[in-house]
PDB file of N, CA, C, O and CB in Angstrom:
ATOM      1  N   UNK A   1     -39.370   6.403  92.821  1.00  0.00           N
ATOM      2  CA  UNK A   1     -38.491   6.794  91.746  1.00  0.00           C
ATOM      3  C   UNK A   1     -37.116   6.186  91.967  1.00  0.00           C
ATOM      4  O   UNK A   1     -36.646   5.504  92.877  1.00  0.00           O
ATOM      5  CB  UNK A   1     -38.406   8.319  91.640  1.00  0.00           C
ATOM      6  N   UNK A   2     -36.661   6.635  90.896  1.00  0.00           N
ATOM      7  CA  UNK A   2     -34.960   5.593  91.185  1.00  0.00           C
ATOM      8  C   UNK A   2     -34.213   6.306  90.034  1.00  0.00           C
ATOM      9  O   UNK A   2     -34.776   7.157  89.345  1.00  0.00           O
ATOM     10  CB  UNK A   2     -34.976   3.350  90.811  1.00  0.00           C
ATOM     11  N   UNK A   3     -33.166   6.003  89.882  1.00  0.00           N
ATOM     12  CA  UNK A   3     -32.266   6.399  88.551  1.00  0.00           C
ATOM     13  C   UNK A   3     -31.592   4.602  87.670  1.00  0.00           C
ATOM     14  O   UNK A   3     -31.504   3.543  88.291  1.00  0.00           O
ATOM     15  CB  UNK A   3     -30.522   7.656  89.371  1.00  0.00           C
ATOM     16  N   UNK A   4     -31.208   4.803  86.082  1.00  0.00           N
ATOM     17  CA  UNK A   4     -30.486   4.244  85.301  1.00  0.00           C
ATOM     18  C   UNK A   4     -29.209   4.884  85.288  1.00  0.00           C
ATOM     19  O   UNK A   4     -28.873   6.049  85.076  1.00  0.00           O
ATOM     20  CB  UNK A   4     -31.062   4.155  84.179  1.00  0.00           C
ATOM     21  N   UNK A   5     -28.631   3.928  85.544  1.00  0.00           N
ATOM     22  CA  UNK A   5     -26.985   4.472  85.478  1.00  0.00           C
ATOM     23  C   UNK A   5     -26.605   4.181  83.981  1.00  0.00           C
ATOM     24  O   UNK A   5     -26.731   3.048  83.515  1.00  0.00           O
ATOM     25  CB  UNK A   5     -25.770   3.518  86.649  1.00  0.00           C
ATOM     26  N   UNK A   6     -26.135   5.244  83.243  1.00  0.00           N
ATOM     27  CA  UNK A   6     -25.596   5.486  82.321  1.00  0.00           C
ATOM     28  C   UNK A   6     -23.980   5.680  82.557  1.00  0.00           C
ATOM     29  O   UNK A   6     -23.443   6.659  83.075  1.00  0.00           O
ATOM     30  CB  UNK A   6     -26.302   6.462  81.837  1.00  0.00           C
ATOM     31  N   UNK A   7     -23.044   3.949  81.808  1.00  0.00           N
ATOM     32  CA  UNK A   7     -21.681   4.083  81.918  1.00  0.00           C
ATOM     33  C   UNK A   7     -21.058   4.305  80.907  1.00  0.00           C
ATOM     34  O   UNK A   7     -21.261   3.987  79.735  1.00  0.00           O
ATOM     35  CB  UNK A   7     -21.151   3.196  82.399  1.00  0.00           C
ATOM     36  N   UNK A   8     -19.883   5.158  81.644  1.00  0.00           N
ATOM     37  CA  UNK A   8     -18.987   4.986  80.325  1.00  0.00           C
ATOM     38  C   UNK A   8     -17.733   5.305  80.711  1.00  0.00           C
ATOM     39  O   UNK A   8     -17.230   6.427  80.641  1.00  0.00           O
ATOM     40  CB  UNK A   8     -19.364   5.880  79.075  1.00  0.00           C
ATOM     41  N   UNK A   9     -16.912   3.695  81.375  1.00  0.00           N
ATOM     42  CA  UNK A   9     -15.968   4.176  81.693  1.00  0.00           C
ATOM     43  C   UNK A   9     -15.330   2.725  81.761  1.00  0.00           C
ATOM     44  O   UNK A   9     -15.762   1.989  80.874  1.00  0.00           O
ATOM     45  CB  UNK A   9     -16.065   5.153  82.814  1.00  0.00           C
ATOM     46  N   UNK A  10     -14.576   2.256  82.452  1.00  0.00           N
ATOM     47  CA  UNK A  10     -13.875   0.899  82.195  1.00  0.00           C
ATOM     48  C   UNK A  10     -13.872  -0.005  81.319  1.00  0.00           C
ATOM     49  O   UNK A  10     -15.063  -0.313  81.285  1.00  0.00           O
ATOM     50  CB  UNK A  10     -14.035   0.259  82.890  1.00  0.00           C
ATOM     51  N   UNK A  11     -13.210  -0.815  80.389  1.00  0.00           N
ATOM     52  CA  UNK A  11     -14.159  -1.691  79.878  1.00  0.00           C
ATOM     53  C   UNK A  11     -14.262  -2.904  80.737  1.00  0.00           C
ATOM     54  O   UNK A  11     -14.798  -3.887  80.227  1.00  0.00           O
ATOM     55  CB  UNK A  11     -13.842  -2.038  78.505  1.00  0.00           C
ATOM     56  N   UNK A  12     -13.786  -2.994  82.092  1.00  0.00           N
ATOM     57  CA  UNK A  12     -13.919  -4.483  82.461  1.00  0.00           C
ATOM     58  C   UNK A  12     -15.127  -4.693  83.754  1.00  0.00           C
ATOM     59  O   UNK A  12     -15.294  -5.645  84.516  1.00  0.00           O
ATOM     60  CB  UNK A  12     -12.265  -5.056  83.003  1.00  0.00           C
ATOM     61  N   UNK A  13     -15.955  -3.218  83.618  1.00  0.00           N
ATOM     62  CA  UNK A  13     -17.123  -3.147  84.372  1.00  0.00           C
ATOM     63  C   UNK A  13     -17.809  -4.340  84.553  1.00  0.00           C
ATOM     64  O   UNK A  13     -17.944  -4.601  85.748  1.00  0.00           O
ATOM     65  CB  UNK A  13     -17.947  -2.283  83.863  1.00  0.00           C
ATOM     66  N   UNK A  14     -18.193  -4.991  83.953  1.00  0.00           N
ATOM     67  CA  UNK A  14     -19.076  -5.878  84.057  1.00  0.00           C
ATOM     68  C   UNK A  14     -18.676  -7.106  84.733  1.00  0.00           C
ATOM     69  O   UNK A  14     -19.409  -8.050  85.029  1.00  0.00           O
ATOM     70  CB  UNK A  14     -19.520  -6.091  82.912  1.00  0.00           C
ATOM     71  N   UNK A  15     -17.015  -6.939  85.010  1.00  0.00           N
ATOM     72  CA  UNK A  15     -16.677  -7.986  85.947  1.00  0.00           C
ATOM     73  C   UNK A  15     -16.811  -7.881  87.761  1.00  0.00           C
ATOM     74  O   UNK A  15     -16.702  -8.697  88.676  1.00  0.00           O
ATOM     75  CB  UNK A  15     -15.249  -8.207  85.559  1.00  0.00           C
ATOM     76  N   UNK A  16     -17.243  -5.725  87.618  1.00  0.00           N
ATOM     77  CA  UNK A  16     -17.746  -5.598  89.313  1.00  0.00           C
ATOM     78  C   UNK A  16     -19.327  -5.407  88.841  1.00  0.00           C
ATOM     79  O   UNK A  16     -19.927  -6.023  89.722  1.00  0.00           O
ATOM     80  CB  UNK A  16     -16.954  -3.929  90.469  1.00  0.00           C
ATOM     81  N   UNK A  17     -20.022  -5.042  88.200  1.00  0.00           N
ATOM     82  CA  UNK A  17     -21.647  -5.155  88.059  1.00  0.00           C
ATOM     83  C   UNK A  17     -22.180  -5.545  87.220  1.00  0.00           C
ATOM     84  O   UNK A  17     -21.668  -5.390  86.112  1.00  0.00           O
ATOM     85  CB  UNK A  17     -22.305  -4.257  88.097  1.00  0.00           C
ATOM     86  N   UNK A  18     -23.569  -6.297  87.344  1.00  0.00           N
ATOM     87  CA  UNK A  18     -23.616  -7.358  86.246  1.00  0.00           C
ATOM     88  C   UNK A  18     -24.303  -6.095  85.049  1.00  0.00           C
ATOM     89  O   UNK A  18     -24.780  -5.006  85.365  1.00  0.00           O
ATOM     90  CB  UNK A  18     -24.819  -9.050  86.729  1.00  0.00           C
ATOM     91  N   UNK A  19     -24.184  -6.572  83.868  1.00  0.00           N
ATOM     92  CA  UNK A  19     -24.401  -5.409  82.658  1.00  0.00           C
ATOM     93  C   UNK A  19     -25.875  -5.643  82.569  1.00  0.00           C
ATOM     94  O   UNK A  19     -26.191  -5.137  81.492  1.00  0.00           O
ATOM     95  CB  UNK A  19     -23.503  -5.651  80.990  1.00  0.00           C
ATOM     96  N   UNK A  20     -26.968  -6.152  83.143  1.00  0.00           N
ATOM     97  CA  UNK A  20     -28.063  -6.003  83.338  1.00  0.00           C
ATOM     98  C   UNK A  20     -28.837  -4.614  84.534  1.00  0.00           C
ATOM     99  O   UNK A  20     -30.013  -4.305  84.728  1.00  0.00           O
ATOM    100  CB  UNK A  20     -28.212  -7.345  83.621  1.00  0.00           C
ATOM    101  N   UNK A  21     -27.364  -3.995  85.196  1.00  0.00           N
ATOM    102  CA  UNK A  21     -27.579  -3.214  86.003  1.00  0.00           C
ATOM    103  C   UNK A  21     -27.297  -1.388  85.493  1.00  0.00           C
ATOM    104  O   UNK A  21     -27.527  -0.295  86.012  1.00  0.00           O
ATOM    105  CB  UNK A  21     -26.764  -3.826  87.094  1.00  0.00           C
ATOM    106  N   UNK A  22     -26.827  -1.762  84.508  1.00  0.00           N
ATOM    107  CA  UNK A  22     -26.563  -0.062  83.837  1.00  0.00           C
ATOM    108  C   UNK A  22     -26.601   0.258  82.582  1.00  0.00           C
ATOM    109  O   UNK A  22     -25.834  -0.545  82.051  1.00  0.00           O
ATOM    110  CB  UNK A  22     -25.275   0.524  84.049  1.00  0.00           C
ATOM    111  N   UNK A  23     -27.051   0.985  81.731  1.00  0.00           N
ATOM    112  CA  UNK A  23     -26.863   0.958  79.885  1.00  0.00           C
ATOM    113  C   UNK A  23     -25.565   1.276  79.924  1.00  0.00           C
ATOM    114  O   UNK A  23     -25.145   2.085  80.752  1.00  0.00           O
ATOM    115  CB  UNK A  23     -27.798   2.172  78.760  1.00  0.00           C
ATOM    116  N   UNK A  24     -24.580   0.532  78.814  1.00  0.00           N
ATOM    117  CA  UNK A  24     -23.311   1.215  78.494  1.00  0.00           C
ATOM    118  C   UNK A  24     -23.645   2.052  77.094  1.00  0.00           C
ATOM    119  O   UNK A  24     -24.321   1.908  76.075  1.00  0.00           O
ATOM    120  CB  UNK A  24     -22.009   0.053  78.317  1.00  0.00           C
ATOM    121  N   UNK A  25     -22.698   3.060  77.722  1.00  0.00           N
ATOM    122  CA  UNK A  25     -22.657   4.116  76.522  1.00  0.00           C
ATOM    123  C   UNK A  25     -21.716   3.752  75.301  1.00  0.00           C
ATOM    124  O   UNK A  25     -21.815   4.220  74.167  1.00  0.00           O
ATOM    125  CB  UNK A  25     -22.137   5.540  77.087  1.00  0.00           C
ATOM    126  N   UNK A  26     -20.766   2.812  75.755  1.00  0.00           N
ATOM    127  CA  UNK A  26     -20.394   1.874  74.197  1.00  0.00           C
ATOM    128  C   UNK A  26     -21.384   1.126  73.709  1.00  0.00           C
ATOM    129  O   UNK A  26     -20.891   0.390  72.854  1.00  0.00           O
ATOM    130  CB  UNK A  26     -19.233   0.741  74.279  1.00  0.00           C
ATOM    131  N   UNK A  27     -22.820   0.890  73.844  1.00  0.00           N
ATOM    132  CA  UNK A  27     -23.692   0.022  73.104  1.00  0.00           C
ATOM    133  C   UNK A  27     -24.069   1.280  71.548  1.00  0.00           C
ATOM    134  O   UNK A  27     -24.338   0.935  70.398  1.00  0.00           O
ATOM    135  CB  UNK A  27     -25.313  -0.525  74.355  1.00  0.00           C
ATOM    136  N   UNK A  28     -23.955   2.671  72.078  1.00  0.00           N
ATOM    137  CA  UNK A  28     -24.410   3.373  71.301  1.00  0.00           C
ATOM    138  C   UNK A  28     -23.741   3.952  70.840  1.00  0.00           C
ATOM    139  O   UNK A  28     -22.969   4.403  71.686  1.00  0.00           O
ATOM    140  CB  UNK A  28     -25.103   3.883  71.536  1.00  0.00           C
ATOM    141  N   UNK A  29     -23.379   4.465  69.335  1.00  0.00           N
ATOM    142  CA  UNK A  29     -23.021   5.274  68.438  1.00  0.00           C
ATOM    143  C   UNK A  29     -22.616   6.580  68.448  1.00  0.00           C
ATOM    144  O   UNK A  29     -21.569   7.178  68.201  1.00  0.00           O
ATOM    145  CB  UNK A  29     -23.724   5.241  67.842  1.00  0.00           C
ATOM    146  N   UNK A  30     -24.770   7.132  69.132  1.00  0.00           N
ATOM    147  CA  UNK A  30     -24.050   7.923  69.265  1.00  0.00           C
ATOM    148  C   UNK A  30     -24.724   8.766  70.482  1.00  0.00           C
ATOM    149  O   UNK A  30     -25.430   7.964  71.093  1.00  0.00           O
ATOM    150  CB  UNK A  30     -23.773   8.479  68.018  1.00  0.00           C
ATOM    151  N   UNK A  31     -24.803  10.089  71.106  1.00  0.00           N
ATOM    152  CA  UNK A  31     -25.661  10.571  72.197  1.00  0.00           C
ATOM    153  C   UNK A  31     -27.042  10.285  72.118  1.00  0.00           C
ATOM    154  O   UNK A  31     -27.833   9.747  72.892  1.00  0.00           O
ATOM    155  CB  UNK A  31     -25.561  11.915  72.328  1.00  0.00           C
ATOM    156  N   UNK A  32     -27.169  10.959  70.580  1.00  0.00           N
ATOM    157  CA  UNK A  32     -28.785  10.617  69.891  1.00  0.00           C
ATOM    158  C   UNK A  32     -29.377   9.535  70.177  1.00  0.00           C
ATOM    159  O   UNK A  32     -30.517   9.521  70.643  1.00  0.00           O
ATOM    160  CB  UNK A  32     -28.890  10.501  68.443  1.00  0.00           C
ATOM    161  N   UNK A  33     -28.295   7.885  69.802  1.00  0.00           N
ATOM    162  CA  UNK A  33     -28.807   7.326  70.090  1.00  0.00           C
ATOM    163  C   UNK A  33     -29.417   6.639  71.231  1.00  0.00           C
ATOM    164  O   UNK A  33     -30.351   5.836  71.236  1.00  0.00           O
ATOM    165  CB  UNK A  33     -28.511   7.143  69.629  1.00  0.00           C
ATOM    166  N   UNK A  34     -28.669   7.136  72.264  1.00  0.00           N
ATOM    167  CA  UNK A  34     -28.590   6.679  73.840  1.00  0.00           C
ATOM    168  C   UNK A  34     -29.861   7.329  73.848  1.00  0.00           C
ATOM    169  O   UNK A  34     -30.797   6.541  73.989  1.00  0.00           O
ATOM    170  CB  UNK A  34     -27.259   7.235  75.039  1.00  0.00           C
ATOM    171  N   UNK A  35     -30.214   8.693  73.724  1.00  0.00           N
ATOM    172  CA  UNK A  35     -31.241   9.695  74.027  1.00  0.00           C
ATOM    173  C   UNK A  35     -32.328   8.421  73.385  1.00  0.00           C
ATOM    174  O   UNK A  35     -33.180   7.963  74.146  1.00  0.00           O
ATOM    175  CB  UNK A  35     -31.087  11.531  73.149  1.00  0.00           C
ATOM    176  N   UNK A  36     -32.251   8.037  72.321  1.00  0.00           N
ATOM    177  CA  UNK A  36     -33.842   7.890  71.467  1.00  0.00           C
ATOM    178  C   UNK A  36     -34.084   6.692  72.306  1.00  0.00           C
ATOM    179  O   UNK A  36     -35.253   6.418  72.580  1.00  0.00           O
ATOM    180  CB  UNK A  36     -33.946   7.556  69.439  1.00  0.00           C
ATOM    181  N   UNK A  37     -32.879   5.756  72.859  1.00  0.00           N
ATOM    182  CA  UNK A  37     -33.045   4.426  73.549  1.00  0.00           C
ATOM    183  C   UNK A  37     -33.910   4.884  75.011  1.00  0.00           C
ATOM    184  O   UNK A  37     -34.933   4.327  75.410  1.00  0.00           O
ATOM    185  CB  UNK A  37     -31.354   3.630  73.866  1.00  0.00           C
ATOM    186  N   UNK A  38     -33.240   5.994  75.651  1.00  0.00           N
ATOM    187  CA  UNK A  38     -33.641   6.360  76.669  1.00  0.00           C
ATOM    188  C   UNK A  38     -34.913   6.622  76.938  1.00  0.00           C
ATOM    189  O   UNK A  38     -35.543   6.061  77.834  1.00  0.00           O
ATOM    190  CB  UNK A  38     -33.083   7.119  76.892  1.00  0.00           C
ATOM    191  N   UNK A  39     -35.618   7.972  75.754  1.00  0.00           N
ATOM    192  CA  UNK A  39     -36.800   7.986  76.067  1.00  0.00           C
ATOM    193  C   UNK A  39     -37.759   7.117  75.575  1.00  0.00           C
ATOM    194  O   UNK A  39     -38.948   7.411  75.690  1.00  0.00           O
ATOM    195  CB  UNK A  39     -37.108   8.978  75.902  1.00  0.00           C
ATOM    196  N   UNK A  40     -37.350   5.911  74.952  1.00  0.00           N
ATOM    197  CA  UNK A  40     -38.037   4.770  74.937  1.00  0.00           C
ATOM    198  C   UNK A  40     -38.128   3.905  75.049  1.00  0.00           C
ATOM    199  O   UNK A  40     -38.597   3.137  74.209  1.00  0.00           O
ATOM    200  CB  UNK A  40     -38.297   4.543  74.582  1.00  0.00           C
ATOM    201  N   UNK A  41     -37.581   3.509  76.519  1.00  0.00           N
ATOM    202  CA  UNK A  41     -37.699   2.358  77.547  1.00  0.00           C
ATOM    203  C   UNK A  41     -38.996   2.392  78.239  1.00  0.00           C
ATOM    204  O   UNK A  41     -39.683   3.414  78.228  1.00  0.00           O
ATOM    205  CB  UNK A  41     -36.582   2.415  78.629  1.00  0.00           C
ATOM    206  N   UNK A  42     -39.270   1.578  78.695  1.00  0.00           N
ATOM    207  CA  UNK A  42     -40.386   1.458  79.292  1.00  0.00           C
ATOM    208  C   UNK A  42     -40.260   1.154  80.586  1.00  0.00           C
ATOM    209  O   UNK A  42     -39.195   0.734  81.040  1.00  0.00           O
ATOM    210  CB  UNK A  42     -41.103   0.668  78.726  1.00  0.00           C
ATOM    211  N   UNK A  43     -41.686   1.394  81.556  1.00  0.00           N
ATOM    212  CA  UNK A  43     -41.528   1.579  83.019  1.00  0.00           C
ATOM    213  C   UNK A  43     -40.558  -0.055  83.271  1.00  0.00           C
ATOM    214  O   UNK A  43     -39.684  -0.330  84.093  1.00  0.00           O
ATOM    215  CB  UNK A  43     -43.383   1.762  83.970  1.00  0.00           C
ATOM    216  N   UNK A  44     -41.106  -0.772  82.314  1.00  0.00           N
ATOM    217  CA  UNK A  44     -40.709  -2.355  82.866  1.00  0.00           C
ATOM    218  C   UNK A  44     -39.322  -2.647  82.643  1.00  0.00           C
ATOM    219  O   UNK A  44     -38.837  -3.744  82.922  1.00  0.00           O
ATOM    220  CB  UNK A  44     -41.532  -3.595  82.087  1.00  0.00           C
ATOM    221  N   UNK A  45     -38.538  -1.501  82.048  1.00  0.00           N
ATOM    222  CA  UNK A  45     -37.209  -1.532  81.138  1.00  0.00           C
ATOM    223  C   UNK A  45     -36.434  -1.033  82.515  1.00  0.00           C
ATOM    224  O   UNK A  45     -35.523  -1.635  83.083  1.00  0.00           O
ATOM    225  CB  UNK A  45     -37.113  -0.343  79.475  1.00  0.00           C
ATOM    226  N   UNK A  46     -37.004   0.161  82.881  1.00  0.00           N
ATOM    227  CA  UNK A  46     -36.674   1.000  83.351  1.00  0.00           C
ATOM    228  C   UNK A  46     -36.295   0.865  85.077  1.00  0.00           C
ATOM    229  O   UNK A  46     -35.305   1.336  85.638  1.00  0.00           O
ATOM    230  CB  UNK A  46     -37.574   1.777  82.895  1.00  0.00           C
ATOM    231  N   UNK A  47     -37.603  -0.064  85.797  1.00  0.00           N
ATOM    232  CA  UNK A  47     -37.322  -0.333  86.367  1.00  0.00           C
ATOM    233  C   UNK A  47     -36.585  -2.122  87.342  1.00  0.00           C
ATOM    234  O   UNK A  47     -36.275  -2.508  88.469  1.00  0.00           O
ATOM    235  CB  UNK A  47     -38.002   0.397  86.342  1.00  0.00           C
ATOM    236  N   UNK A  48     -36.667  -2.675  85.768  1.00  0.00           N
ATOM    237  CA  UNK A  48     -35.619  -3.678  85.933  1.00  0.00           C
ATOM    238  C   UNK A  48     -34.120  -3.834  85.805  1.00  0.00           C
ATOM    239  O   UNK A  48     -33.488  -4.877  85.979  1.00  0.00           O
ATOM    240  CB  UNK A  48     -35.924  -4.385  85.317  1.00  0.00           C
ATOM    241  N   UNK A  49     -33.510  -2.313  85.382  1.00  0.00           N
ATOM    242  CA  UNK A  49     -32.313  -2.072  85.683  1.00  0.00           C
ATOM    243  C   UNK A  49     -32.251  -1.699  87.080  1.00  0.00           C
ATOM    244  O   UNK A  49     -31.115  -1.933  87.492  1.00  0.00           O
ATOM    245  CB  UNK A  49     -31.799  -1.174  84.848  1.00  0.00           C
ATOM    246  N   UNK A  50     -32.966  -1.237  87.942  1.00  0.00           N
ATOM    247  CA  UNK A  50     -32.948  -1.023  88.961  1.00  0.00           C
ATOM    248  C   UNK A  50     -33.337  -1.922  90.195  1.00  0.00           C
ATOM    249  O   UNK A  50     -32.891  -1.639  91.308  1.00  0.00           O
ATOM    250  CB  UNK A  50     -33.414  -0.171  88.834  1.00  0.00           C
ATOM    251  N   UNK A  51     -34.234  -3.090  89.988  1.00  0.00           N
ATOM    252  CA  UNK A  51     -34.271  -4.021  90.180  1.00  0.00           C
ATOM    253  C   UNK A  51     -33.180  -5.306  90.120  1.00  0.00           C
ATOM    254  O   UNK A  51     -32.955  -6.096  91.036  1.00  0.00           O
ATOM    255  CB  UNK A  51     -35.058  -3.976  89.704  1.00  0.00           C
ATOM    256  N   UNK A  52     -32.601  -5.291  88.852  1.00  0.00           N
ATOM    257  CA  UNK A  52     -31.352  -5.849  89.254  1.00  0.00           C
ATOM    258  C   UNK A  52     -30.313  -5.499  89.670  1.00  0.00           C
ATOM    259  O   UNK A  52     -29.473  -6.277  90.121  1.00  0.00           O
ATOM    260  CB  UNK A  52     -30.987  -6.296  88.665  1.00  0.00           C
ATOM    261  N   UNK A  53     -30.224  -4.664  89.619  1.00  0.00           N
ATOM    262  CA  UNK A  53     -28.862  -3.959  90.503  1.00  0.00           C
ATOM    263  C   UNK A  53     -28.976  -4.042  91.830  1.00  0.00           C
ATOM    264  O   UNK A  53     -27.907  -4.126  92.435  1.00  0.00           O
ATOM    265  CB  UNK A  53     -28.616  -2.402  90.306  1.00  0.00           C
ATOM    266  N   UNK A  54     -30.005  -4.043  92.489  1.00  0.00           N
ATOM    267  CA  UNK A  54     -30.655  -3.923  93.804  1.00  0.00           C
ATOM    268  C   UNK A  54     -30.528  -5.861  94.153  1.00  0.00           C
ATOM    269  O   UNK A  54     -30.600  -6.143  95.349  1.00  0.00           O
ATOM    270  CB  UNK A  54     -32.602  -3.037  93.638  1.00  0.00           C
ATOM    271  N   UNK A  55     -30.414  -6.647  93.509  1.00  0.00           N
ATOM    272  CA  UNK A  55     -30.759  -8.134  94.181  1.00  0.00           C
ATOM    273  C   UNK A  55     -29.589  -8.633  93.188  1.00  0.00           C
ATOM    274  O   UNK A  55     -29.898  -9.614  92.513  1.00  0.00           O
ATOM    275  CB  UNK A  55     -32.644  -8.968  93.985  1.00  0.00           C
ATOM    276  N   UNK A  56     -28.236  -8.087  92.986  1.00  0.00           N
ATOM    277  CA  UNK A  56     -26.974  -8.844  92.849  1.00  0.00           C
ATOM    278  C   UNK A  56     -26.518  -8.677  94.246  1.00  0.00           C
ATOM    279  O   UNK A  56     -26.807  -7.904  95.160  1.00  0.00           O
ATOM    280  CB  UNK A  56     -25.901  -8.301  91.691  1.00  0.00           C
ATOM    281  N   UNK A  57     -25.643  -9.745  94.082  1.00  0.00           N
ATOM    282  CA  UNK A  57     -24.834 -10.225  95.591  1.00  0.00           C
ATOM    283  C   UNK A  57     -23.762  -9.078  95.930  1.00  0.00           C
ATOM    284  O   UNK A  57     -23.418  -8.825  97.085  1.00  0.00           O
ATOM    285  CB  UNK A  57     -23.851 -11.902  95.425  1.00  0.00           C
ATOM    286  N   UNK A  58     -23.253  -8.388  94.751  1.00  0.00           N
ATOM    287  CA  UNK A  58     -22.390  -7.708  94.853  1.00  0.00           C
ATOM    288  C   UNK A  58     -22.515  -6.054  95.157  1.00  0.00           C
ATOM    289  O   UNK A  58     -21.659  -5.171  95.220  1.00  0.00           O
ATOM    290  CB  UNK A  58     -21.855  -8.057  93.866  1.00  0.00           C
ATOM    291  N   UNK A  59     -23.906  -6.048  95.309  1.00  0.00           N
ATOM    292  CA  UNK A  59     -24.204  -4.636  95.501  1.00  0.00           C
ATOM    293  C   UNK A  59     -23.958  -4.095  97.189  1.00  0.00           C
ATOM    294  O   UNK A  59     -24.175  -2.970  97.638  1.00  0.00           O
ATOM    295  CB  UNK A  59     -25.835  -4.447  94.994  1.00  0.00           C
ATOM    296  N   UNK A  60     -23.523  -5.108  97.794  1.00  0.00           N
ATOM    297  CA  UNK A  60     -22.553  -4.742  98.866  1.00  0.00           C
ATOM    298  C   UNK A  60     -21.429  -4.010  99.182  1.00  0.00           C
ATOM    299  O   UNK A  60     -21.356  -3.329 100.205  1.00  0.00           O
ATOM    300  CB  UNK A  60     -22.220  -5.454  99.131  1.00  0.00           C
ATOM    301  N   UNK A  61     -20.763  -4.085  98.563  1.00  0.00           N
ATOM    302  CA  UNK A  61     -19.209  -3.598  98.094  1.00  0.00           C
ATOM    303  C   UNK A  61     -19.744  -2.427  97.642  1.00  0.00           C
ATOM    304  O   UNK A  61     -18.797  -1.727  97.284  1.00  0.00           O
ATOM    305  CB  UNK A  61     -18.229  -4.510  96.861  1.00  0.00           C
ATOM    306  N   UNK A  62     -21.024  -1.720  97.436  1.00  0.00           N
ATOM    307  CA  UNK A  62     -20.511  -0.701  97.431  1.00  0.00           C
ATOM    308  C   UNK A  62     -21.399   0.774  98.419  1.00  0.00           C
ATOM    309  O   UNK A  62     -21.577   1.986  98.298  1.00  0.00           O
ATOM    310  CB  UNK A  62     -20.329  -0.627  95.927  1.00  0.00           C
ATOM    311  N   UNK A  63     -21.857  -0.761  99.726  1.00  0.00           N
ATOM    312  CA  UNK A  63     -22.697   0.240 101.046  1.00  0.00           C
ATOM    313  C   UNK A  63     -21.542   1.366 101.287  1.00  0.00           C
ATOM    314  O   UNK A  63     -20.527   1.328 100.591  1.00  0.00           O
ATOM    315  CB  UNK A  63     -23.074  -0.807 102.891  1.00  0.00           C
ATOM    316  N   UNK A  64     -21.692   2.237 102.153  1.00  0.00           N
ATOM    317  CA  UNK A  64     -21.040   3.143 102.747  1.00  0.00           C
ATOM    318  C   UNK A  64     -20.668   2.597 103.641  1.00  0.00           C
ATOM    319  O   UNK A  64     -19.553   3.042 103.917  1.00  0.00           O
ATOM    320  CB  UNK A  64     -21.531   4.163 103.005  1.00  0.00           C
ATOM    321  N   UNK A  65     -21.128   1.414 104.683  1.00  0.00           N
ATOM    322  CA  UNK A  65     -20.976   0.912 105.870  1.00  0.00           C
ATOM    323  C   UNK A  65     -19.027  -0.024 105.029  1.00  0.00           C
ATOM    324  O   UNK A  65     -17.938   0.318 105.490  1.00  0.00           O
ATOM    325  CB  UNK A  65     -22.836  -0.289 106.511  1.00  0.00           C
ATOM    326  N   UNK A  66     -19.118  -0.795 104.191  1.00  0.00           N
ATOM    327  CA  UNK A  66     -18.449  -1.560 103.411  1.00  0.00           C
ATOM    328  C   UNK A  66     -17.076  -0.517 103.324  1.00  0.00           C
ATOM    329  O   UNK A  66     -16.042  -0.801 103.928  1.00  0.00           O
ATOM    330  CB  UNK A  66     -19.324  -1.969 101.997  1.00  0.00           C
ATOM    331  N   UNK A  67     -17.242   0.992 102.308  1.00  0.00           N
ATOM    332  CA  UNK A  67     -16.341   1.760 101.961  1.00  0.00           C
ATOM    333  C   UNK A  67     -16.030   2.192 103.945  1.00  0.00           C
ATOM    334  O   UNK A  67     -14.948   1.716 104.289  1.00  0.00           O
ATOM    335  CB  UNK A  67     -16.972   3.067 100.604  1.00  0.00           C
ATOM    336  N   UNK A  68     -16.553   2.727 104.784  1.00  0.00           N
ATOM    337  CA  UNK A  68     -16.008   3.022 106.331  1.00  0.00           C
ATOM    338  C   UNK A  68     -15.559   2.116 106.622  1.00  0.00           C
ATOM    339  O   UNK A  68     -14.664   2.365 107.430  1.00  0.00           O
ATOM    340  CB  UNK A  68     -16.809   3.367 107.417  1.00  0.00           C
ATOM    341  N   UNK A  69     -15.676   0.809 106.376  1.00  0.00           N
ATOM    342  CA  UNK A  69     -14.692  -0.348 106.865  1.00  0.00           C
ATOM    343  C   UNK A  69     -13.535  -0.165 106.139  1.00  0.00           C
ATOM    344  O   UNK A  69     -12.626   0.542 106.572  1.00  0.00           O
ATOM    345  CB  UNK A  69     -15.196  -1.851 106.650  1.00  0.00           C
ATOM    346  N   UNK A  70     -13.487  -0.643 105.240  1.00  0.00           N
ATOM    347  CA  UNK A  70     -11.830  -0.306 104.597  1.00  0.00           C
ATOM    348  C   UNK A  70     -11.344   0.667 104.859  1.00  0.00           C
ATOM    349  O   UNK A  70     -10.205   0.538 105.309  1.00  0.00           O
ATOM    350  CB  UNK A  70     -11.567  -0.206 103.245  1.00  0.00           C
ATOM    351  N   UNK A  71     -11.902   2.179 104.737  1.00  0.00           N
ATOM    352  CA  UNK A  71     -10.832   3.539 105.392  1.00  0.00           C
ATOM    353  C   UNK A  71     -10.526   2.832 106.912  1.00  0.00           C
ATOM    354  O   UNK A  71      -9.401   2.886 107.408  1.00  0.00           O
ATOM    355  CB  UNK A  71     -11.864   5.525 105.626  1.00  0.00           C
ATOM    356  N   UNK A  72     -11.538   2.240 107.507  1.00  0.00           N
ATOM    357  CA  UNK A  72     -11.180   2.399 109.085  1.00  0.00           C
ATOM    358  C   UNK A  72      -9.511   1.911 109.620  1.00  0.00           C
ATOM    359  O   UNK A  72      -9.189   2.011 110.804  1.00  0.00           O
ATOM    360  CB  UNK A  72     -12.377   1.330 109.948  1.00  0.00           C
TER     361      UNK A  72
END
């Protein structure tokens, strides 16, 4: 199992994750519609947001090992 990240917050997100890695909630109108998109994605939808998020270069930046380096 895994999760879809549902955003809705910056607009310049997509310059730290690529927009193949999360649905934005500005694509939709309205909750409804996010909902009707949601429950009808498919396993292959579903788990290629998670798949790409997982094999960008940048999904480093945000290990825990990465965030303990900078506090350190």
């Amino acid at each position: 199992m895994g999760c879809v990240t549902i955003y809705w917050g910056a607009n310049n997100i997509s310059v730290h994750v690529s927009s193949g890695c999360y649905i934005d909630k500005r694509d939709f109108n309205t909750y409804e519609d996010l909902y009707f998109f949601m429950v009808n994605m498919t396993d292959d939808v579903y788990f290629n947001y998670i798949k790409n998020y997982l094999s960008i270069d940048k999904v480093v930046l945000f290990k825990a090992s990465v965030f303990a380096e900078i506090l350190r």
